[in-house]
PQR file with spaces between the fields and no chain letter, atoms N, CA, C, O and H, PARSE charges and radii, in Angstrom:
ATOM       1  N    UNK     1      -0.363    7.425    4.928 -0.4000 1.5000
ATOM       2  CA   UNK     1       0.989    7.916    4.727 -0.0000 2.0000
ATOM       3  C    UNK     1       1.123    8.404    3.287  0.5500 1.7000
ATOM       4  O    UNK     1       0.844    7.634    2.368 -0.5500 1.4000
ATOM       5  N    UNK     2       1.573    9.761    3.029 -0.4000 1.5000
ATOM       6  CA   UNK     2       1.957    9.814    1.865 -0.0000 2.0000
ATOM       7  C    UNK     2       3.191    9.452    1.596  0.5500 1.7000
ATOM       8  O    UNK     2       3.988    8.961    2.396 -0.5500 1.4000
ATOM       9  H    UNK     2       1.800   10.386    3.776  0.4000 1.0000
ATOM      10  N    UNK     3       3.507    9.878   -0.436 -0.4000 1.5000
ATOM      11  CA   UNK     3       4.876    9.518   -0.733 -0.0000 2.0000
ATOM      12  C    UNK     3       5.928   10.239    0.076  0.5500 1.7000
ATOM      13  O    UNK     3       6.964    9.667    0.413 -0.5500 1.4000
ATOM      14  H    UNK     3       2.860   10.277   -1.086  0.4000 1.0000
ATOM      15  N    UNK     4       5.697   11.337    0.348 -0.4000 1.5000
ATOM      16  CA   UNK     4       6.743   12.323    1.032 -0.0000 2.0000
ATOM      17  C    UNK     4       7.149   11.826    2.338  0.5500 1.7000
ATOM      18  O    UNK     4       8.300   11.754    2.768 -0.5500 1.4000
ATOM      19  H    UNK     4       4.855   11.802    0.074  0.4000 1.0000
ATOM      20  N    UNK     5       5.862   11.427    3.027 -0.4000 1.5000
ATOM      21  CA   UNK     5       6.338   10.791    3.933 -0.0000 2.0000
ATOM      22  C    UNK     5       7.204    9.410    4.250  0.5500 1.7000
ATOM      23  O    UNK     5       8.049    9.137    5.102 -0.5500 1.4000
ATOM      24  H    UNK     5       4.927   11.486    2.678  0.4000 1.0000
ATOM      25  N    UNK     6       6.574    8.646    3.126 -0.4000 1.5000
ATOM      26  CA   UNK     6       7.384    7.753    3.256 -0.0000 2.0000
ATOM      27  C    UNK     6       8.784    7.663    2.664  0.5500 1.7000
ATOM      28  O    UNK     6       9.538    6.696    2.773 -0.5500 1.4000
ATOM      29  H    UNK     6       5.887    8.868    2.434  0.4000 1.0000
ATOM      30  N    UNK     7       9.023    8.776    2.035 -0.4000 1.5000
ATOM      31  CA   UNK     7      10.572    8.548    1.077 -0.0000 2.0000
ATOM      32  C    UNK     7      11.037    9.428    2.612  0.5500 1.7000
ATOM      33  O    UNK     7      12.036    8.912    3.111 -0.5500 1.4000
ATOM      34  H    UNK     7       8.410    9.561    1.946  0.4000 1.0000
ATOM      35  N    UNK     8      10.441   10.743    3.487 -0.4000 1.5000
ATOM      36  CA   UNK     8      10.859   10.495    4.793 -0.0000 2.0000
ATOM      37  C    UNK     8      11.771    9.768    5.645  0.5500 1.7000
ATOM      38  O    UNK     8      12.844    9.992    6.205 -0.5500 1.4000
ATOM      39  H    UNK     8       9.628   11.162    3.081  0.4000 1.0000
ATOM      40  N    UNK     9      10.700    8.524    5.506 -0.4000 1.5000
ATOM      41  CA   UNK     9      10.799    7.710    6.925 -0.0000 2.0000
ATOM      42  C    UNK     9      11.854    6.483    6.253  0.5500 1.7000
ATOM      43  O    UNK     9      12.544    5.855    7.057 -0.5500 1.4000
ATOM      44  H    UNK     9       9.828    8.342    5.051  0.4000 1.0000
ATOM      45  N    UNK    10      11.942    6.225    5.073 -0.4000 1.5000
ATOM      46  CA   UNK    10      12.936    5.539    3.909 -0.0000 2.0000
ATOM      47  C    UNK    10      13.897    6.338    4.193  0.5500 1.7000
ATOM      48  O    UNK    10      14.689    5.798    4.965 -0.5500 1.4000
ATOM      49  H    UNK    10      11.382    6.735    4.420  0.4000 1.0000
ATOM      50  N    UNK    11      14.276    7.746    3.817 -0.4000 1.5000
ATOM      51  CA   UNK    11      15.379    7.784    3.986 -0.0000 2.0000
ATOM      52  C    UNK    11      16.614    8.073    5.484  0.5500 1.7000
ATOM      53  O    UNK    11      17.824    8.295    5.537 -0.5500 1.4000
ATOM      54  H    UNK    11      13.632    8.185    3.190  0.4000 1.0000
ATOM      55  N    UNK    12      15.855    7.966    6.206 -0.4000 1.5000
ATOM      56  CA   UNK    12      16.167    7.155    7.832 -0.0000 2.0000
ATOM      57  C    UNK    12      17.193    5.642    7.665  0.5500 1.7000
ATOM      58  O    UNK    12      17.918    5.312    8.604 -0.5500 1.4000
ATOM      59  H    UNK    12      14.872    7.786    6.163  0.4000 1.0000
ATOM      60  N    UNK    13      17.144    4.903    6.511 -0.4000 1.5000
ATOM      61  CA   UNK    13      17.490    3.557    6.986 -0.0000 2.0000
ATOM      62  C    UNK    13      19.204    3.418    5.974  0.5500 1.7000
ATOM      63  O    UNK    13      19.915    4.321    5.532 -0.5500 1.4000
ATOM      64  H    UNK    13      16.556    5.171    5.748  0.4000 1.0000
ATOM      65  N    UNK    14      19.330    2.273    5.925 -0.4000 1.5000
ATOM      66  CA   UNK    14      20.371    1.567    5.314 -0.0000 2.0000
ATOM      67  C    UNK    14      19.633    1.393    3.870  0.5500 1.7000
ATOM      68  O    UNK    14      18.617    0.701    3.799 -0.5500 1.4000
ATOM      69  H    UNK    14      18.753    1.539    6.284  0.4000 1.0000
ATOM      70  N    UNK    15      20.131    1.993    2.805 -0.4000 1.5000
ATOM      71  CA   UNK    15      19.842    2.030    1.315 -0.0000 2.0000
ATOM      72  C    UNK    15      19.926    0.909    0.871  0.5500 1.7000
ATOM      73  O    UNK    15      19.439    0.772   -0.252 -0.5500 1.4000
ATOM      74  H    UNK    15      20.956    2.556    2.862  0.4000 1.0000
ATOM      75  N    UNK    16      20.659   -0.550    1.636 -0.4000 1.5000
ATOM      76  CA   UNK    16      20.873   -1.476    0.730 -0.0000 2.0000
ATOM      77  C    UNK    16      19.951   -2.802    1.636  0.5500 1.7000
ATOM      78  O    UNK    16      20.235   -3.982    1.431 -0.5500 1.4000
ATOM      79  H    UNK    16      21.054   -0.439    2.548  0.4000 1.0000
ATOM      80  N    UNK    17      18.743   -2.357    2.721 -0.4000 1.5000
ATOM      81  CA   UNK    17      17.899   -2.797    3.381 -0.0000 2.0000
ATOM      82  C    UNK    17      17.228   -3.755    2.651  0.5500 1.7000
ATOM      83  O    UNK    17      17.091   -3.316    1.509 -0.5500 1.4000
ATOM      84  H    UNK    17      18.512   -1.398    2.888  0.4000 1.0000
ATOM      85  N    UNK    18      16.705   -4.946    2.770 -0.4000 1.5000
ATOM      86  CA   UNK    18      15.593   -5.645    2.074 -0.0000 2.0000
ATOM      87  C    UNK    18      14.027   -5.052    2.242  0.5500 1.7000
ATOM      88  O    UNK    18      13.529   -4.655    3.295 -0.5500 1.4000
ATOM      89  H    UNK    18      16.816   -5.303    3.698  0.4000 1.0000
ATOM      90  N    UNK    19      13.532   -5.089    1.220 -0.4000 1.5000
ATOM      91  CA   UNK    19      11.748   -3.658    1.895 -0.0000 2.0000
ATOM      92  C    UNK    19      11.193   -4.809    1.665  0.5500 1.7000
ATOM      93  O    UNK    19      11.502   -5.331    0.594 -0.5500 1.4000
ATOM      94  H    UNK    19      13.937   -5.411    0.364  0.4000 1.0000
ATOM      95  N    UNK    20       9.946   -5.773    2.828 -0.4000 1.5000
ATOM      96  CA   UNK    20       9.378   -6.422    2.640 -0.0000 2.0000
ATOM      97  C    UNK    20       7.656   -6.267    3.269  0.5500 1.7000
ATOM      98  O    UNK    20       7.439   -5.641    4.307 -0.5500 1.4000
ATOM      99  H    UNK    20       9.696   -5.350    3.699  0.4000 1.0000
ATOM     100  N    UNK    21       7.034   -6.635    2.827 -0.4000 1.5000
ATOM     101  CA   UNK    21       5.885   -6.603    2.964 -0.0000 2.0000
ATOM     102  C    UNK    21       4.655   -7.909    3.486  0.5500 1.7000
ATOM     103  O    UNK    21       4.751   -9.076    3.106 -0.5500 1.4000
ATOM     104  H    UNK    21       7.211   -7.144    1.984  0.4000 1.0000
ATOM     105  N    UNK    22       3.627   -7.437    4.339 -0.4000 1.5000
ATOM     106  CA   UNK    22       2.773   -8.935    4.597 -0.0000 2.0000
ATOM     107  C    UNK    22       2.136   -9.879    3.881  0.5500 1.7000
ATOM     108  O    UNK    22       1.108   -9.551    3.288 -0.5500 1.4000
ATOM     109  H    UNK    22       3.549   -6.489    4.647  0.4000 1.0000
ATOM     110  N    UNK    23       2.670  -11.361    3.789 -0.4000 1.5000
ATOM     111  CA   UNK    23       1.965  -12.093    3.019 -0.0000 2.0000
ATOM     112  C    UNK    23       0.559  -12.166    3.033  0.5500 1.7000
ATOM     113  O    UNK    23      -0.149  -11.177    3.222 -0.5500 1.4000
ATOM     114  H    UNK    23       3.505  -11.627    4.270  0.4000 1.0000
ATOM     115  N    UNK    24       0.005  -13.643    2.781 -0.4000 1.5000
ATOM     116  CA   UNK    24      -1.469  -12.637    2.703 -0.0000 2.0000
ATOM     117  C    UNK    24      -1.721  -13.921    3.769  0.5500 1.7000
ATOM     118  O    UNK    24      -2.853  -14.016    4.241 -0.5500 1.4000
ATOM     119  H    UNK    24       0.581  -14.447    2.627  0.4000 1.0000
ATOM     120  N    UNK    25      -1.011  -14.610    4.042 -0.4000 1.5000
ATOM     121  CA   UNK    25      -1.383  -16.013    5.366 -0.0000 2.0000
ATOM     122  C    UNK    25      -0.557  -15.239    6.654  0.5500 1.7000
ATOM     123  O    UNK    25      -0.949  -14.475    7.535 -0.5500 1.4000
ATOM     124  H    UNK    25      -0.091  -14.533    3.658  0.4000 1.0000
ATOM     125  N    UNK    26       0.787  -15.823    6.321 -0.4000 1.5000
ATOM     126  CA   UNK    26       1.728  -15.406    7.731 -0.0000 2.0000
ATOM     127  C    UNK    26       3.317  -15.496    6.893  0.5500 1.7000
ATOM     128  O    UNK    26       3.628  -16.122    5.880 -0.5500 1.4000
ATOM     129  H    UNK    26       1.106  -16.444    5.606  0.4000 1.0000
ATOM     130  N    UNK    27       3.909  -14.841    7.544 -0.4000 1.5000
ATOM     131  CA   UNK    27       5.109  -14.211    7.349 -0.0000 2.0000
ATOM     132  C    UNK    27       5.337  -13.213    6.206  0.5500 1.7000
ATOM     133  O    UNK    27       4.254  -12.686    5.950 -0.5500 1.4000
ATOM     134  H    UNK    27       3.656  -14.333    8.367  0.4000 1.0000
ATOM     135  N    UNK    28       6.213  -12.792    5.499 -0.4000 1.5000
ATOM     136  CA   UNK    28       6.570  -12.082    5.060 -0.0000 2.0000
ATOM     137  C    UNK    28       6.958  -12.285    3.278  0.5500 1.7000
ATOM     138  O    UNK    28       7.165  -13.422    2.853 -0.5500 1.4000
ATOM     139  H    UNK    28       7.093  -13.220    5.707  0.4000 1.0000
ATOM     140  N    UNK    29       7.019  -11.189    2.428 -0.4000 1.5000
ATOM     141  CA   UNK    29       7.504  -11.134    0.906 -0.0000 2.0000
ATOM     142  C    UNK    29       8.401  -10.257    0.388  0.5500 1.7000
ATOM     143  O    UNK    29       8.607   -9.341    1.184 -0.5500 1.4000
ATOM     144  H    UNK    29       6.851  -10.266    2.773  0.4000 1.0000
ATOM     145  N    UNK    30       8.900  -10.181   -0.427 -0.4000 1.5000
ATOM     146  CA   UNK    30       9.581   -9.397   -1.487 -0.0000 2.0000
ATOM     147  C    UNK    30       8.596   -8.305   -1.768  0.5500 1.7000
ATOM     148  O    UNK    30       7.392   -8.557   -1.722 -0.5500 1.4000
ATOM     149  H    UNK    30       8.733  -10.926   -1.073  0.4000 1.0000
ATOM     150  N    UNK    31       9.070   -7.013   -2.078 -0.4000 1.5000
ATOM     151  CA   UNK    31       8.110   -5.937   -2.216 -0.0000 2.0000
ATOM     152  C    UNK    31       8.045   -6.445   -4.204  0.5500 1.7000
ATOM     153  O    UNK    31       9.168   -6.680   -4.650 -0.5500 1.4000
ATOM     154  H    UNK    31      10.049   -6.808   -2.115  0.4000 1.0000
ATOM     155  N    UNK    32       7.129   -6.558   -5.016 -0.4000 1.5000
ATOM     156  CA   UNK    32       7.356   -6.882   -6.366 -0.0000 2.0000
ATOM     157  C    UNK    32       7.471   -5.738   -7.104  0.5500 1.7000
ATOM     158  O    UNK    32       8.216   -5.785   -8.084 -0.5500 1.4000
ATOM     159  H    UNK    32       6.217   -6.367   -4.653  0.4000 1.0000
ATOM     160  N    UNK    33       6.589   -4.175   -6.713 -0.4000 1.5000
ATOM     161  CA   UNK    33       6.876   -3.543   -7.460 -0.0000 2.0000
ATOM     162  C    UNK    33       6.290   -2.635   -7.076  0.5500 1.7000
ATOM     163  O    UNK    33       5.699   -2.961   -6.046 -0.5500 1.4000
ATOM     164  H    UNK    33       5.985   -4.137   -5.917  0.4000 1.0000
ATOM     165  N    UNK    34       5.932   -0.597   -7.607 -0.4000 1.5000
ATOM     166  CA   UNK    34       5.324    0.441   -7.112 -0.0000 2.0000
ATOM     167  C    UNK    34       5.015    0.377   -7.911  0.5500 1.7000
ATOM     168  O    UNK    34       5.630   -0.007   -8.906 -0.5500 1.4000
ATOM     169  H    UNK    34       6.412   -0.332   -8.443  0.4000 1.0000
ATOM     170  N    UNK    35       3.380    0.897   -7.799 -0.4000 1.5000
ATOM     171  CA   UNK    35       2.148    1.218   -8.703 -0.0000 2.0000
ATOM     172  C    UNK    35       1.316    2.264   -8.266  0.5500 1.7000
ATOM     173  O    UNK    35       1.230    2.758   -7.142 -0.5500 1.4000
ATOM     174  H    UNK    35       2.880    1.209   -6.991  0.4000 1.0000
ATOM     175  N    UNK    36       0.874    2.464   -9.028 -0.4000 1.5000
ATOM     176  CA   UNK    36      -0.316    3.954   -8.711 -0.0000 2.0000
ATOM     177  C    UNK    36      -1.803    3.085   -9.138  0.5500 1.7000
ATOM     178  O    UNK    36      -1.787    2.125   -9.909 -0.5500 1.4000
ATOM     179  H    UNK    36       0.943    2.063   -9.941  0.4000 1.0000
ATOM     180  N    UNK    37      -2.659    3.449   -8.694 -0.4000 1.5000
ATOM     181  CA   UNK    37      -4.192    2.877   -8.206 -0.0000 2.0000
ATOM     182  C    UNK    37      -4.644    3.879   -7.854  0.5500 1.7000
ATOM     183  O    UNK    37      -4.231    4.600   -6.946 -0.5500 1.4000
ATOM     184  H    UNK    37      -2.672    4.228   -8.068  0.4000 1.0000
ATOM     185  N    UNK    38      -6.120    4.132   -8.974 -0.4000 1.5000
ATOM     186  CA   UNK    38      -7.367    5.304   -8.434 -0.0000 2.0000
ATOM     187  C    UNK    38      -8.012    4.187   -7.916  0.5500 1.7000
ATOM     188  O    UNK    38      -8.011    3.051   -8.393 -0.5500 1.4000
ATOM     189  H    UNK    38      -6.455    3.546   -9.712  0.4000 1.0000
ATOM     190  N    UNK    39      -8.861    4.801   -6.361 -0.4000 1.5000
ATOM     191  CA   UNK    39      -9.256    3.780   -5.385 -0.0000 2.0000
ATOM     192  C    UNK    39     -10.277    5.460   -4.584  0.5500 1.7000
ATOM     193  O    UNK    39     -10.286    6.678   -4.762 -0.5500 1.4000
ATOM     194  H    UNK    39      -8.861    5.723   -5.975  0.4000 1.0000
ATOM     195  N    UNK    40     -11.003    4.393   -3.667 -0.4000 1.5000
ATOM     196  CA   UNK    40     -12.007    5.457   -3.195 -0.0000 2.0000
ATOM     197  C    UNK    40     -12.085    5.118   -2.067  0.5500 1.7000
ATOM     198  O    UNK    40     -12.123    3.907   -1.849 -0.5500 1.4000
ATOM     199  H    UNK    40     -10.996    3.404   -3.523  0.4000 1.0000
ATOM     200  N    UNK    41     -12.144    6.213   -0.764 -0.4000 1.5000
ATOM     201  CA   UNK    41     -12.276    5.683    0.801 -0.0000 2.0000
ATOM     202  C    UNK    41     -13.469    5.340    1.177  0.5500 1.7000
ATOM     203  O    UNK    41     -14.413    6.111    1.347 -0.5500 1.4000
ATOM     204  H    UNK    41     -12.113    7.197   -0.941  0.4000 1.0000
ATOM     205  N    UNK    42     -13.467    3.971    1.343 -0.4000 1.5000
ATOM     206  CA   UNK    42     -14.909    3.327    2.222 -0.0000 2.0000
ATOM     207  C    UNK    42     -14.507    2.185    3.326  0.5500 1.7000
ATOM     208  O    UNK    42     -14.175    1.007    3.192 -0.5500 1.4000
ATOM     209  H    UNK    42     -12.700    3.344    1.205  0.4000 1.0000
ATOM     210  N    UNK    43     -14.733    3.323    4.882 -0.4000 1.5000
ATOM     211  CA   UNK    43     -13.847    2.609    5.883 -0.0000 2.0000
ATOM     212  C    UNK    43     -15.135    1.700    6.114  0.5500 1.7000
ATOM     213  O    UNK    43     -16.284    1.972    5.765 -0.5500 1.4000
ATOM     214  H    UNK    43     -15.002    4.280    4.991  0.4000 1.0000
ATOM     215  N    UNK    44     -14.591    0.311    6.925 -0.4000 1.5000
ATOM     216  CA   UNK    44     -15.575   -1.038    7.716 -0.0000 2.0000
ATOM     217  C    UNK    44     -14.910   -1.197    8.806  0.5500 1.7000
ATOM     218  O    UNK    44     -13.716   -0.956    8.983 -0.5500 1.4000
ATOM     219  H    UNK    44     -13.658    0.091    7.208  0.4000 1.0000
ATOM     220  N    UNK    45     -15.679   -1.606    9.556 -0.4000 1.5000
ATOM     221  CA   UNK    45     -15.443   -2.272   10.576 -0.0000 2.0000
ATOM     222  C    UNK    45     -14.842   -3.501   10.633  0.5500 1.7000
ATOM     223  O    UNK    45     -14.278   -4.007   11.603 -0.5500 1.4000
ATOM     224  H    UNK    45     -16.649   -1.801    9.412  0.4000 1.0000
ATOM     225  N    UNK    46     -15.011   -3.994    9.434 -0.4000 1.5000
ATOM     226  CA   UNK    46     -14.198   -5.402    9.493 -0.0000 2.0000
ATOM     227  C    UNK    46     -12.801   -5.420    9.296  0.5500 1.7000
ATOM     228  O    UNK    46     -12.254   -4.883    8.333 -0.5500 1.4000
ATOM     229  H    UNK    46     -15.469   -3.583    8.645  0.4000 1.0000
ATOM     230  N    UNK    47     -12.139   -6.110   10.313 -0.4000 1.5000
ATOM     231  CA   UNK    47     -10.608   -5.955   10.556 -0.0000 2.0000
ATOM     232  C    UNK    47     -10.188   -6.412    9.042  0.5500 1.7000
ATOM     233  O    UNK    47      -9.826   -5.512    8.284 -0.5500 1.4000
ATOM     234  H    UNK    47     -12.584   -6.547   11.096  0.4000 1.0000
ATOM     235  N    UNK    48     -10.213   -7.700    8.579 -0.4000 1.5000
ATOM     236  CA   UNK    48      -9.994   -7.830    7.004 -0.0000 2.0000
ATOM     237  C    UNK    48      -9.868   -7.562    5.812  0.5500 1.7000
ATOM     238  O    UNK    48      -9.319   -8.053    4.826 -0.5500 1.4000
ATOM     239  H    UNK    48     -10.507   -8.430    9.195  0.4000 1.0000
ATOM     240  N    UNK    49     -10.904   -6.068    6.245 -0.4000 1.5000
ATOM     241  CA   UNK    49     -11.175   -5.558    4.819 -0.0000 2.0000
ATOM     242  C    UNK    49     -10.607   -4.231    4.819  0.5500 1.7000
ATOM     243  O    UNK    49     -10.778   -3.542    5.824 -0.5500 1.4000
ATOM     244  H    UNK    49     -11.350   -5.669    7.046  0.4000 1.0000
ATOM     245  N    UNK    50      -9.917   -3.744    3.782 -0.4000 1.5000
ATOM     246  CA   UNK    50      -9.300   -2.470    3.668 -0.0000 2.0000
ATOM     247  C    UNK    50     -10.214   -1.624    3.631  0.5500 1.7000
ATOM     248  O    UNK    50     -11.364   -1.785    3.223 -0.5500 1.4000
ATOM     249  H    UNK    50      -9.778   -4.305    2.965  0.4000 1.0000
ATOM     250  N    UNK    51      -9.544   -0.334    4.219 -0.4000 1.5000
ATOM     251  CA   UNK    51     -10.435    1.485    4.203 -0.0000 2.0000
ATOM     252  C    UNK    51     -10.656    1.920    2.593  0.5500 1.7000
ATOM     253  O    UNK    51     -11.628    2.457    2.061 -0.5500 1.4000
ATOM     254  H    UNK    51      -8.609   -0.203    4.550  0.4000 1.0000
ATOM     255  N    UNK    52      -9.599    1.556    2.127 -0.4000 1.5000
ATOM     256  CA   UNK    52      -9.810    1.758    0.341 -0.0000 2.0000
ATOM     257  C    UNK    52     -10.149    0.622   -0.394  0.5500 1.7000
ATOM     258  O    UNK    52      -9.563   -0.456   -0.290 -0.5500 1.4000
ATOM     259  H    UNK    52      -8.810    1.120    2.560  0.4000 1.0000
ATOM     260  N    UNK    53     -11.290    0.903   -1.294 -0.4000 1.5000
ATOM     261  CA   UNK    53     -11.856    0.161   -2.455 -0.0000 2.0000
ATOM     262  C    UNK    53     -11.138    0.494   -3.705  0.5500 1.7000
ATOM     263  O    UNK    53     -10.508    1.538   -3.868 -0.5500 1.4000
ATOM     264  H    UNK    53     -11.765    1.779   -1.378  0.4000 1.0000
ATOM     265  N    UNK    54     -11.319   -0.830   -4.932 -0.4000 1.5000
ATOM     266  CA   UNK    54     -10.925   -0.127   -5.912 -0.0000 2.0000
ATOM     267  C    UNK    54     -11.992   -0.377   -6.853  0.5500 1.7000
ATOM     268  O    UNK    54     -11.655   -0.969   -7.878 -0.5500 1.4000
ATOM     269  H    UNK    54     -11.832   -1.678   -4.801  0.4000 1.0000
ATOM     270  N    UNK    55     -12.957   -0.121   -6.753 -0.4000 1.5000
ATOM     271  CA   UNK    55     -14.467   -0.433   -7.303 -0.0000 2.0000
ATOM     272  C    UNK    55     -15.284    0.837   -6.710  0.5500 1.7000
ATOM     273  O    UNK    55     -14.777    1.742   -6.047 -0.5500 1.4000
ATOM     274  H    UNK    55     -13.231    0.360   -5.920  0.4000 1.0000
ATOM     275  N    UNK    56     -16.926    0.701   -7.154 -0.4000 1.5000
ATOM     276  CA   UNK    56     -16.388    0.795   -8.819 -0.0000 2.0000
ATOM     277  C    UNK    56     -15.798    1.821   -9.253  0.5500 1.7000
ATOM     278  O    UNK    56     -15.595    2.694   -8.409 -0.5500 1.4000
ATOM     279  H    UNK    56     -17.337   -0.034   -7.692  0.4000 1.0000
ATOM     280  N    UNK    57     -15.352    2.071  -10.589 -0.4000 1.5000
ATOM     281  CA   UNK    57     -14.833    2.951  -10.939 -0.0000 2.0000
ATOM     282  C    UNK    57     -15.501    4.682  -10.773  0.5500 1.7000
ATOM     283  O    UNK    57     -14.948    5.549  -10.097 -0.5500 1.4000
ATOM     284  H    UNK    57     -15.517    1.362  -11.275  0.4000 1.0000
ATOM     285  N    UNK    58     -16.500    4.835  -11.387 -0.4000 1.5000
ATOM     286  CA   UNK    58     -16.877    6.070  -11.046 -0.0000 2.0000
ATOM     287  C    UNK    58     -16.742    6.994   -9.385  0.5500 1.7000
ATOM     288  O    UNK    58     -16.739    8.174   -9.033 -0.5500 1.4000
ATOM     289  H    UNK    58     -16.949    4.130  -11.936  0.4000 1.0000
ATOM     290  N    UNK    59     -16.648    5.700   -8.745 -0.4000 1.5000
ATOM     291  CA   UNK    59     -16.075    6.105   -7.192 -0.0000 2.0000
ATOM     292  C    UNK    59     -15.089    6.640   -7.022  0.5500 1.7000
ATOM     293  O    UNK    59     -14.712    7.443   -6.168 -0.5500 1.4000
ATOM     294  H    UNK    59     -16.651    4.742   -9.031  0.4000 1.0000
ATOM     295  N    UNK    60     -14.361    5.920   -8.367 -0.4000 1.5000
ATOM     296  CA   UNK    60     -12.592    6.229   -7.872 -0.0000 2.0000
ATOM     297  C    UNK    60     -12.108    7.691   -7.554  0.5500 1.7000
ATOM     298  O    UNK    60     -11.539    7.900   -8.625 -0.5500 1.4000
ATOM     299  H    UNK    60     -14.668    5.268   -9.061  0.4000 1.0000
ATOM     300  N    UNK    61     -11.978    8.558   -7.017 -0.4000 1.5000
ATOM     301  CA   UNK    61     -11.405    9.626   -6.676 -0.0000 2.0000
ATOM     302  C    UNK    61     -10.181    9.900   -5.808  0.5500 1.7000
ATOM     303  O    UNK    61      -9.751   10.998   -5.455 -0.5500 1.4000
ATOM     304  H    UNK    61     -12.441    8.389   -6.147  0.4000 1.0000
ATOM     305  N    UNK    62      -9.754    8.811   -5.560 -0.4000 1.5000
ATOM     306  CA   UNK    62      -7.992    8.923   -4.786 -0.0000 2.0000
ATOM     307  C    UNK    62      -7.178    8.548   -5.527  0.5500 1.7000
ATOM     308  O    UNK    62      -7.326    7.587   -6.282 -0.5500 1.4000
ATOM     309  H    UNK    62     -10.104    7.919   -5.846  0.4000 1.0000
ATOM     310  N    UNK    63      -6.070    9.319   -5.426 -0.4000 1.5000
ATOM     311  CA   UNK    63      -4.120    8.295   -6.356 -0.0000 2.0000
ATOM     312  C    UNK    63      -3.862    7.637   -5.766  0.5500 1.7000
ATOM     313  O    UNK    63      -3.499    8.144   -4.704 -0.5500 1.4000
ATOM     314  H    UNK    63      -5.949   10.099   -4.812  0.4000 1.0000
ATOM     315  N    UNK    64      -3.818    6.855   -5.771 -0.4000 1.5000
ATOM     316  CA   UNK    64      -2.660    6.402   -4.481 -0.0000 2.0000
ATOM     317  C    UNK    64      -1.184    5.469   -5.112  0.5500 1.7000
ATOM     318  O    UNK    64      -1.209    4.996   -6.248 -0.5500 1.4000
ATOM     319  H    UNK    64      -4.113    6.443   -6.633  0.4000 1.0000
ATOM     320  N    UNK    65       0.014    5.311   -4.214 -0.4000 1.5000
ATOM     321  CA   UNK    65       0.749    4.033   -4.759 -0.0000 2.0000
ATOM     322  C    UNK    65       0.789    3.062   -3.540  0.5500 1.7000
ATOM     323  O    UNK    65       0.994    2.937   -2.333 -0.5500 1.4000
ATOM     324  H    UNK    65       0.035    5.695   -3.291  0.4000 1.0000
ATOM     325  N    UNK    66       0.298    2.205   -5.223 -0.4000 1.5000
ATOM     326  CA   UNK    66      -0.022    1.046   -4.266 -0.0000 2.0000
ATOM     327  C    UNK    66       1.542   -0.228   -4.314  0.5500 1.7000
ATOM     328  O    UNK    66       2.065   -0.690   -5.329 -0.5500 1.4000
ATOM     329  H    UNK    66       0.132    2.307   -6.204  0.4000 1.0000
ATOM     330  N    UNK    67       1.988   -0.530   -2.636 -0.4000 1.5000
ATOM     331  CA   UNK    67       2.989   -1.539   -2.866 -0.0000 2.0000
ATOM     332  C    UNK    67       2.579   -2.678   -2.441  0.5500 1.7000
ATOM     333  O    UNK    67       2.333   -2.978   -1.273 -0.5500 1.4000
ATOM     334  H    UNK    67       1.563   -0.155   -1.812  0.4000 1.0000
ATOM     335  N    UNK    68       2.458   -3.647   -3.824 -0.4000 1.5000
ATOM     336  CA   UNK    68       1.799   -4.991   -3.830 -0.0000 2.0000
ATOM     337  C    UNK    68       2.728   -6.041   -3.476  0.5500 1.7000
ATOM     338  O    UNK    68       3.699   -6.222   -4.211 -0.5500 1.4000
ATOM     339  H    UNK    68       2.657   -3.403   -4.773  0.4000 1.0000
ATOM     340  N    UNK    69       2.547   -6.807   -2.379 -0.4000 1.5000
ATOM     341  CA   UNK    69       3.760   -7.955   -2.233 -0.0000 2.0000
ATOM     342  C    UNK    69       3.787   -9.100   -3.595  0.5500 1.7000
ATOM     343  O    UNK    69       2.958   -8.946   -4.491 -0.5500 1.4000
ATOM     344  H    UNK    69       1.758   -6.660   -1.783  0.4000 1.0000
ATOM     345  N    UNK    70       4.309   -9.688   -3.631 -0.4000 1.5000
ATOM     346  CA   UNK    70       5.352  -10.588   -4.846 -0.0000 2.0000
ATOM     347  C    UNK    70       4.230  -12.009   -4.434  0.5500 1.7000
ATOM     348  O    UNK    70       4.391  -13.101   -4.979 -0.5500 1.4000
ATOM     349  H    UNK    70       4.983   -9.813   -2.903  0.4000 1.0000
């Protein structure tokens, strides 16, 4: 998803919505903050592990923003 898309699909809702995000066990968090992260695509098969790396650096060739839960 890009930003466009998602300020999109954001601006669809109620402005005064709580935006929460997946803990890293079970249930849910506070979004803590937007960040930008150079990161590089290396998809797995393993359900656990994300399509984007942020290692090593010379890899890095994507922007991305990244929203980190709290």
């Amino acid at each position: 998803m890009t930003v466009k898309e998602l300020i999109e699909e954001l601006q669809k809702q109620d402005p005064n919505k709580l935006v929460l995000v997946t803990a890293y066990e079970e249930g849910y968090n506070e979004l803590s903050k937007v960040e930008e992260v150079k990161t590089f695509y290396k998809p797995t098969d393993k359900h656990w592990v994300g399509e984007y790396r942020d290692y090593p650096l010379d890899e890095c060739q994507v922007s991305a923003i990244l929203l980190p839960r709290k």
